[in-house]
N, C-alpha and C positions, 0 to 999 in steps of 0.2 A: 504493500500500500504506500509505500516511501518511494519506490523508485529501486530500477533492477541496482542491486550491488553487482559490482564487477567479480567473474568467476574464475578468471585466470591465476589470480594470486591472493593475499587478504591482504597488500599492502597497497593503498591507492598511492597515487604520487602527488605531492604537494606542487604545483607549478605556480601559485598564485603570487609568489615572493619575485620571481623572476627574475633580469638581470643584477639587480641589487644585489637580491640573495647570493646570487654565485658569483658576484664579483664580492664579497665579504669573504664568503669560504675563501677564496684565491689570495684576498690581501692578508686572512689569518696565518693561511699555510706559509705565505712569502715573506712574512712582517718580521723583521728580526727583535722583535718587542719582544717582551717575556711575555710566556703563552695564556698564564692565569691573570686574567680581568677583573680587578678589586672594585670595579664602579659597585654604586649603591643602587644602580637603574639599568633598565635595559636602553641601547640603543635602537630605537626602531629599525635602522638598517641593516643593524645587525641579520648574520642568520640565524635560525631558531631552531633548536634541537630537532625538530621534525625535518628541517632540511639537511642538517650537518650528517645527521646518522642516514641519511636517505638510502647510499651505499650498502648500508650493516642492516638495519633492521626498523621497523616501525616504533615510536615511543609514544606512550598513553600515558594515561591517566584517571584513577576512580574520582568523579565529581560528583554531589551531591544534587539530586532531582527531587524535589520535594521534601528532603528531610526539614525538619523543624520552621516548615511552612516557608519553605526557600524553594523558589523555584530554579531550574537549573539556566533559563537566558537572563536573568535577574543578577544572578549571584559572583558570575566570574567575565570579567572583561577581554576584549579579544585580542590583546597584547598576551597576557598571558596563556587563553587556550589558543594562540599561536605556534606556542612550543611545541604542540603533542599532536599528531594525526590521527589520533587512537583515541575512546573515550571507552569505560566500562560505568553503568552505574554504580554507584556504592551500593544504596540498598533499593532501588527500584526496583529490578527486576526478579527481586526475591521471593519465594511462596506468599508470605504472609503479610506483603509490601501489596502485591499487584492483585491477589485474590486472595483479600483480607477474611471475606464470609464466602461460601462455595455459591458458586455461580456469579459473583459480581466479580469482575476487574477494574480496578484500575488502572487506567492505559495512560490517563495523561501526563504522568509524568516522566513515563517509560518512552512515550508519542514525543514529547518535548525535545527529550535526548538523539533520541534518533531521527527526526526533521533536522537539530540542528546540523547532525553530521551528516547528513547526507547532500542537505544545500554547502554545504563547505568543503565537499570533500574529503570525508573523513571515515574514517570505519569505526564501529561499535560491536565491543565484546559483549554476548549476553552470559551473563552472571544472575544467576544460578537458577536450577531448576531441580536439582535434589538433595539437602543435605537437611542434617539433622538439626539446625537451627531454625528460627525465622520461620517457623512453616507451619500453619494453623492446626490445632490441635483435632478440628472436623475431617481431618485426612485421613484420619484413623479412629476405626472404631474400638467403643469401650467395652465391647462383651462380643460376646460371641465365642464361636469356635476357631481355632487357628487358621483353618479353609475358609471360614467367615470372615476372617479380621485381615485374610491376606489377599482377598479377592474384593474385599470392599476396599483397604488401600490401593491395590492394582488401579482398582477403576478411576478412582480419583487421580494418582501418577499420570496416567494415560489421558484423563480429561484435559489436565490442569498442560500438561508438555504439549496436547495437541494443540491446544489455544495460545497460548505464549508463542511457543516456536514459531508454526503456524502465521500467527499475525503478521512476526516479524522477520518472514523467509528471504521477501526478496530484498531489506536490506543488510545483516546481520551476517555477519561472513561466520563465525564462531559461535560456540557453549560452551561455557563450563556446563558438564551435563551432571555430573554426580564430585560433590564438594566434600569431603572427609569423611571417608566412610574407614578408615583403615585406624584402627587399634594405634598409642601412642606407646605402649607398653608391648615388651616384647615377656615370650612366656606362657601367654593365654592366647587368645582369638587372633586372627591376624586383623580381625575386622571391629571399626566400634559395635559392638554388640547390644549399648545404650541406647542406639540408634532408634527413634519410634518406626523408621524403615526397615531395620532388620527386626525388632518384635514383631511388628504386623506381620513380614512375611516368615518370618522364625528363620532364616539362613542371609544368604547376601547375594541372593537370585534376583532381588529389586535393582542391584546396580546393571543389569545384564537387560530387564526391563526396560529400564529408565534408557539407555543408549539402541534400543531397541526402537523407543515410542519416538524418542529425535529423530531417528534417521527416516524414518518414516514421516515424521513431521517435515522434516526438510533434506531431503535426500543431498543436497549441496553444502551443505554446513557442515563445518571443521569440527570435532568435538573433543571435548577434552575430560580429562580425571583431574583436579585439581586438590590440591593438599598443602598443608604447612608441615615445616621440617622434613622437608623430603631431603635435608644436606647429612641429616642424620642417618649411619648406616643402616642403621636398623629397623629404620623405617622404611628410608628406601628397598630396602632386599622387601618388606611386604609389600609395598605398593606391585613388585616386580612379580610377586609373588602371585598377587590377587589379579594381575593383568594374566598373565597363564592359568591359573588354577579356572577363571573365567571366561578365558580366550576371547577378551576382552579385542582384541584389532578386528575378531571375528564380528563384534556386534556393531563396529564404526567407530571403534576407538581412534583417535588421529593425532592425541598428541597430549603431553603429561603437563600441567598447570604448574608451574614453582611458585607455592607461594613462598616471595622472598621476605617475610618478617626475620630481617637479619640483625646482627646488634654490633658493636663497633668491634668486637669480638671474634664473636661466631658469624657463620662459620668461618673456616679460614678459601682461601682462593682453589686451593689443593681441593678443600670437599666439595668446592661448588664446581670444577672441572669433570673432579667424578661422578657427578651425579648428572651432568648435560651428558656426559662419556656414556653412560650404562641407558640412559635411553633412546639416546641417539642409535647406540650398537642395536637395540629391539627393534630399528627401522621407526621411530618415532618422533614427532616433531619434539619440541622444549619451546615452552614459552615463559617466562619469569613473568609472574602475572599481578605481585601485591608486594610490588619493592618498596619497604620504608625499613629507616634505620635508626632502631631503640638505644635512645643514645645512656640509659640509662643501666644496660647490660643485663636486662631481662633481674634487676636487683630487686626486692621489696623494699628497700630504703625510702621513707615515707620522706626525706628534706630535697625539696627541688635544687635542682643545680644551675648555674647562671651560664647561658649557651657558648660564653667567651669560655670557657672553660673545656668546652668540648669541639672548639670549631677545627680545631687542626684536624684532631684526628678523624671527625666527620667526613671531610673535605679528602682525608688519605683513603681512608674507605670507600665511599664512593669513585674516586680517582683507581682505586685495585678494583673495584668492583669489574667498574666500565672496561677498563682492559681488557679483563678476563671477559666480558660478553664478546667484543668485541672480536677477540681475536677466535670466539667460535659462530661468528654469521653466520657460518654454513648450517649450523646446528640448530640457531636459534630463528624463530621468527618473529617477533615480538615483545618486549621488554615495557612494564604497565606500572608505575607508580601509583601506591596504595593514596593518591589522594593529591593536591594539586599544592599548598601552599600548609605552613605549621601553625596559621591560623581554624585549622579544622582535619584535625585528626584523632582517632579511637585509640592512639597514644595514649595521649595524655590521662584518658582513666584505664590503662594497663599498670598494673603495679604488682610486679613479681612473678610472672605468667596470669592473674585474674583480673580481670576483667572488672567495674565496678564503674557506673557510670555515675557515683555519685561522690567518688573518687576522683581530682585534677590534679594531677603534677603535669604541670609541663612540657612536654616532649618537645625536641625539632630534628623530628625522622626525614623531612622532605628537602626538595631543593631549593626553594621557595619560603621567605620566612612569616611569621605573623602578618607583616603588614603587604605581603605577597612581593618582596623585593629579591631579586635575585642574592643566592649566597654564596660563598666561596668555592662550596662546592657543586653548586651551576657550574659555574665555570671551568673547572675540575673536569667536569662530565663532559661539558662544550669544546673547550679549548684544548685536546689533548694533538 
């Protein structure tokens, strides 16, 4: 209903920067100025991450559509969604976001996001359509029998993906189609087992469903398994596990989601090599899909810390990070910032791995700071 998306690649090309733009790149590569740009602003003339990586890879961004009665062409100015060719909702496209009560959608915030990219040339990740968050508790029944409770969830999975997908076929190159389904804990299940998906159906036959009702929904769409701490061995060997055990390429798997919730720390470059290494070897795409960086080091430490404090080594991480994508483009096809700017991020109430939204410290995971001004580590990412 948006407009056919292009099917030869999921990367559109930015051309709207034009001469400028590619006369910037040429005077950056030729300039014998030092490479890192300490301005406090961007230059308009500048060229903008979406065209400097044009070569390597596409770079996104999760924006907010609707959260806390913001709407998404309201909220963020086009200097800065300049940067990103790439857009995923934060929480729009979620179960419990877009069909809050069974049978009603909400589209228009979902609609908002994808108009805009598509009049600007842009592509949009759709994020999420199965995980065990976010996702109205009417999807699953409270009694019954296990064939009862796994066939009334079925039906719902199947409604809710045919409509979602469905809507958004012909602009929507991508799914995340099933979101954390795999066990954190090695020892017991390979799978979260808490999951009200894997209750309803009593095993982990719903994620084989679930990429079953996508592909069907949109035979052209990219689809993905997406997860956090995939840098983790032992996470990673289940994910690898659950893709075989389920034969998972066999139901339209196309490519493994990193979410990269990394910390100034963790992982180190080494694990983030081996983990693009071991999926890429399965014949499978990599997309890093939820890049911010806890600059707090995943600590419970309740005393905020002042960002001078942290900028170097921000700035070095991100700067190792990019490399290391970089020097695997073949591998990778798109690289997604968990969010646009450190004036709104689910940081800031993370304290200690939990979550608690009534909890603020602080954070500056992004590249972009409070008052959305470019940081050292923009340029880090930009100017290499």
């Amino acid at each position: 209903m948006f407009g056919r998306r292009q099917r030869e690649t999921p990367m559109l090309r930015v051309f709207e920067f034009g001469v400028t733009a590619v006369l910037a790149i040429i005077a950056t590569a030729c300039s014998g100025s030092p490479k890192e740009d300490l301005s406090a602003s961007l230059d308009p003339n500048s060229a903008p991450l979406a065209v400097v990586y044009d070569s390597y890879f596409p770079i996104g961004a999760a924006v907010m559509a609707g959260e806390y009665g913001v709407s998404f062409t309201s909220n963020y100015d086009e200097t800065t969604l300049s940067q990103f060719n790439s857009f995923v909702g934060e929480n729009c496209m979620k179960p419990g976001v877009i069909q809050p009560t069974k049978g009603n959608f909400v589209w228009s915030h979902a609609d908002s996001l994808v108009a805009y990219a598509v009049d600007h040339g842009k592509t949009v990740r759709g994020h999420v359509l199965v995980w065990h968050s976010q996702t109205p508790n009417w999807m699953f029944a409270s009694s019954g029998t296990q064939i009862e409770r796994k066939e009334h969830a079925r039906g719902e999975m199947l409604a809710h993906i045919d409509a979602v997908v469905g809507r958004y076929a012909d602009s929507l190159y991508c799914w995340d189609v099933v979101n954390e389904a795999i066990s954190d804990s090695s020892g017991g299940s390979v799978y979260r087992t808490e999951s009200p998906w894997f209750s309803a159906y009593g095993d982990a036959s719903y994620i084989t469903d679930a990429f079953d009702y996508a592909r069907a929904a949109d035979p052209d769409a990219l689809l993905y398994y997406n997860d956090y701490s995939v840098c983790d061995s032992g996470k990673r060997s289940r994910i690898v596990q659950m893709i075989n055990d389920l034969d998972l390429k066999n139901h339209g798997l196309h490519g493994i989601g990193i979410q990269a919730h990394w910390n100034l720390q963790w992982p180190s470059v080494a694990e983030i090599q081996a983990t693009i290494d071991t999926f890429h070897s399965m014949g499978l795409d990599v997309q890093i899909t939820e890049l911010d960086i806890d600059c707090y080091n995943n600590s419970s430490q309740t005393t905020e810390i002042p960002y001078a404090s942290v900028e170097s080594a921000l700035t070095e991480r991100y700067r190792e990070i990019f490399e290391c994508l970089r020097d695997n483009k073949d591998k990778i096809s798109q690289v997604t910032l968990w969010g646009v700017a450190d004036d709104h991020t689910w940081l800031d109430h993370m304290v200690g791995g939990v979550y608690d939204q009534d909890i603020t410290r602080k954070n500056y995971p992004l590249l972009f700071d409070a008052d959305r001004k470019p940081k050292k580590a923009f340029f880090a990412v930009r100017n290499f």
